[in-house]
N, C-alpha and C positions, 0 to 999 in steps of 0.2 A: 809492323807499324813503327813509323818515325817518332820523335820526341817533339816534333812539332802536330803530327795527328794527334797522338796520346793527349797531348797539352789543349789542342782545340774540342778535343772528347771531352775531358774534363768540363771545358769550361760551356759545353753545349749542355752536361749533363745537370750542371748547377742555372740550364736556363739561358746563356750567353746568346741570343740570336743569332748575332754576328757574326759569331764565332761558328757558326750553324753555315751561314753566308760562306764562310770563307771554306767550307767543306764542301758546299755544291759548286762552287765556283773550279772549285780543284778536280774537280770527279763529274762534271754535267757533260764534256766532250765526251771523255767515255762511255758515259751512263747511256746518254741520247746513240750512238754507236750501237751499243748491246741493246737498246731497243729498237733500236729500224733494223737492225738485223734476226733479230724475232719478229716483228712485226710487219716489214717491207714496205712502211708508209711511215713521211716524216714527220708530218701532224700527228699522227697516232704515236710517233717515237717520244715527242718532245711533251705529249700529254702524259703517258705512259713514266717520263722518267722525271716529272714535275710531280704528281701523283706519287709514287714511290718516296721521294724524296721528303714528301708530305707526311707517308707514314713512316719515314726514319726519323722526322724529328719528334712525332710523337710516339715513337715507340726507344727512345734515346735510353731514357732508365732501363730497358733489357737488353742493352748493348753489351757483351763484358768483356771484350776486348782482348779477345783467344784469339781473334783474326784482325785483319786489317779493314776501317770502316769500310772499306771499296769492295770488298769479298761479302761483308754484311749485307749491304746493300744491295749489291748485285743480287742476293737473296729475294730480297723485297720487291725489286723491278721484274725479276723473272716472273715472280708470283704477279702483280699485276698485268703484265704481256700477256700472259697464261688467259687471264682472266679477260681481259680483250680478246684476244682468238674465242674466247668460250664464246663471247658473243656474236662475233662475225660469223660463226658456226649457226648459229640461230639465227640472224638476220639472213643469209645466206650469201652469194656471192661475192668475193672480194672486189674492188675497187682495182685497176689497173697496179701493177706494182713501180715505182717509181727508179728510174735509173742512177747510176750512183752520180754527183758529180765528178767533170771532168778537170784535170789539168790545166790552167790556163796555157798560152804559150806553144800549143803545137799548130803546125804551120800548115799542114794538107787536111784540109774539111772531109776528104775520102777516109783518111786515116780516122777522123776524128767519130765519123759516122759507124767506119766497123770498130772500132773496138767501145764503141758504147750497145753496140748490136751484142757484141762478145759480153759484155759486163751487165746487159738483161739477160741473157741465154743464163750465165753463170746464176745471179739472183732469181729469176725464176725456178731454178733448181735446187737453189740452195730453200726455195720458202715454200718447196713444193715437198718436203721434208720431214716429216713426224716431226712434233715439238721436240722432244727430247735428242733426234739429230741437228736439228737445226741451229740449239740453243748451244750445243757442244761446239757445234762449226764456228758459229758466232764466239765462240769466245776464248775459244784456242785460237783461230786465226786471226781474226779482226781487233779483241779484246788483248791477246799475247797472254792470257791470264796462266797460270801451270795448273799440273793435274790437281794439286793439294788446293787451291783456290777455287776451281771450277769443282770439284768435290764439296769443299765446304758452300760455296753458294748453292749447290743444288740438294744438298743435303743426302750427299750419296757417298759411298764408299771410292776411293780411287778408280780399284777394279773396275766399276762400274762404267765410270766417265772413259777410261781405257776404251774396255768392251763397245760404249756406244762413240767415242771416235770412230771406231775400228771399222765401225756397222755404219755411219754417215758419210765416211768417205768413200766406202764402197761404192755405197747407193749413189754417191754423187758423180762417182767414175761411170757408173749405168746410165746413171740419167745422161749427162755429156757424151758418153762413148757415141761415136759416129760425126759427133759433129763438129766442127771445127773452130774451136773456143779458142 
């Protein structure tokens, strides 16, 4: 953590709103990221990491600042994604999964059509995923986050996050294998 996060922890800690503002503002592109990539819907992403963000500011006094807010965090939003799938689970089938934006700028609409073909193929396999692969996927690749940060946000041992890369990548090479992604 920087001395300018430490400095707006502080001053969130003593109540600063603002200063609260200026931490989601810095951390909502990635947060909203690591939720549609758990979740694969962008309304659900942008509820999910408004929520979160909700119970980071009121849970700010148990912050202690071992990690960096974005690793705490990330804690918090996993845990409500979590909680949204619980209930999509119970409501029952999902809602189409939403393709990622594209590029502006490319010039042949054939191009522009297979590789957004290519880029559901990939996110439907990636959400078709055990939580626990998915949430790794999401956030080694998409996130850049390292083993010791995806560790600390998942509240698991290194080893752990290792092991289940190891076990999502696989699955994600099965699931793709064959087809021309």
């Amino acid at each position: 953590m920087d001395d300018a996060e430490r400095t707006l922890i502080g001053q969130c800690r003593a109540g600063d709103k603002a200063a609260f503002g200026q931490l989601v503002r810095a951390h909502a592109g990635r947060a909203i990221g690591l939720a549609y990539g758990l979740l694969g819907n962008r309304s659900d992403a942008l509820d999910a990491s408004q929520d979160a963000f909700v119970r980071a500011w009121r849970a700010m006094g148990r912050f202690d600042g071992r990690s960096a807010f974005y690793t705490w965090y990330a804690a918090i939003l996993r845990n409500v994604c979590v909680s949204q799938l619980r209930k999509r689970l119970r409501r029952g089938p999902d809602e189409p999964i939403e393709s990622l934006p594209l590029p502006s700028g490319e010039p042949d609409p054939s191009l522009l059509a297979e590789r957004s073909e290519r880029i559901d193929r990939i996110w439907r396999a990636v959400m078709s995923l055990p939580t626990a692969h998915r949430e790794v996927i999401v956030m080694k690749h998409f996130q850049e986050m390292s083993y010791r940060q995806m560790a600390e946000s998942l509240s698991v041992p290194v080893g752990t996050v290792t092991s289940r890369l190891h076990a999502a990548r696989r699955a994600l090479r099965e699931l793709l294998a064959g087809e021309r992604v």
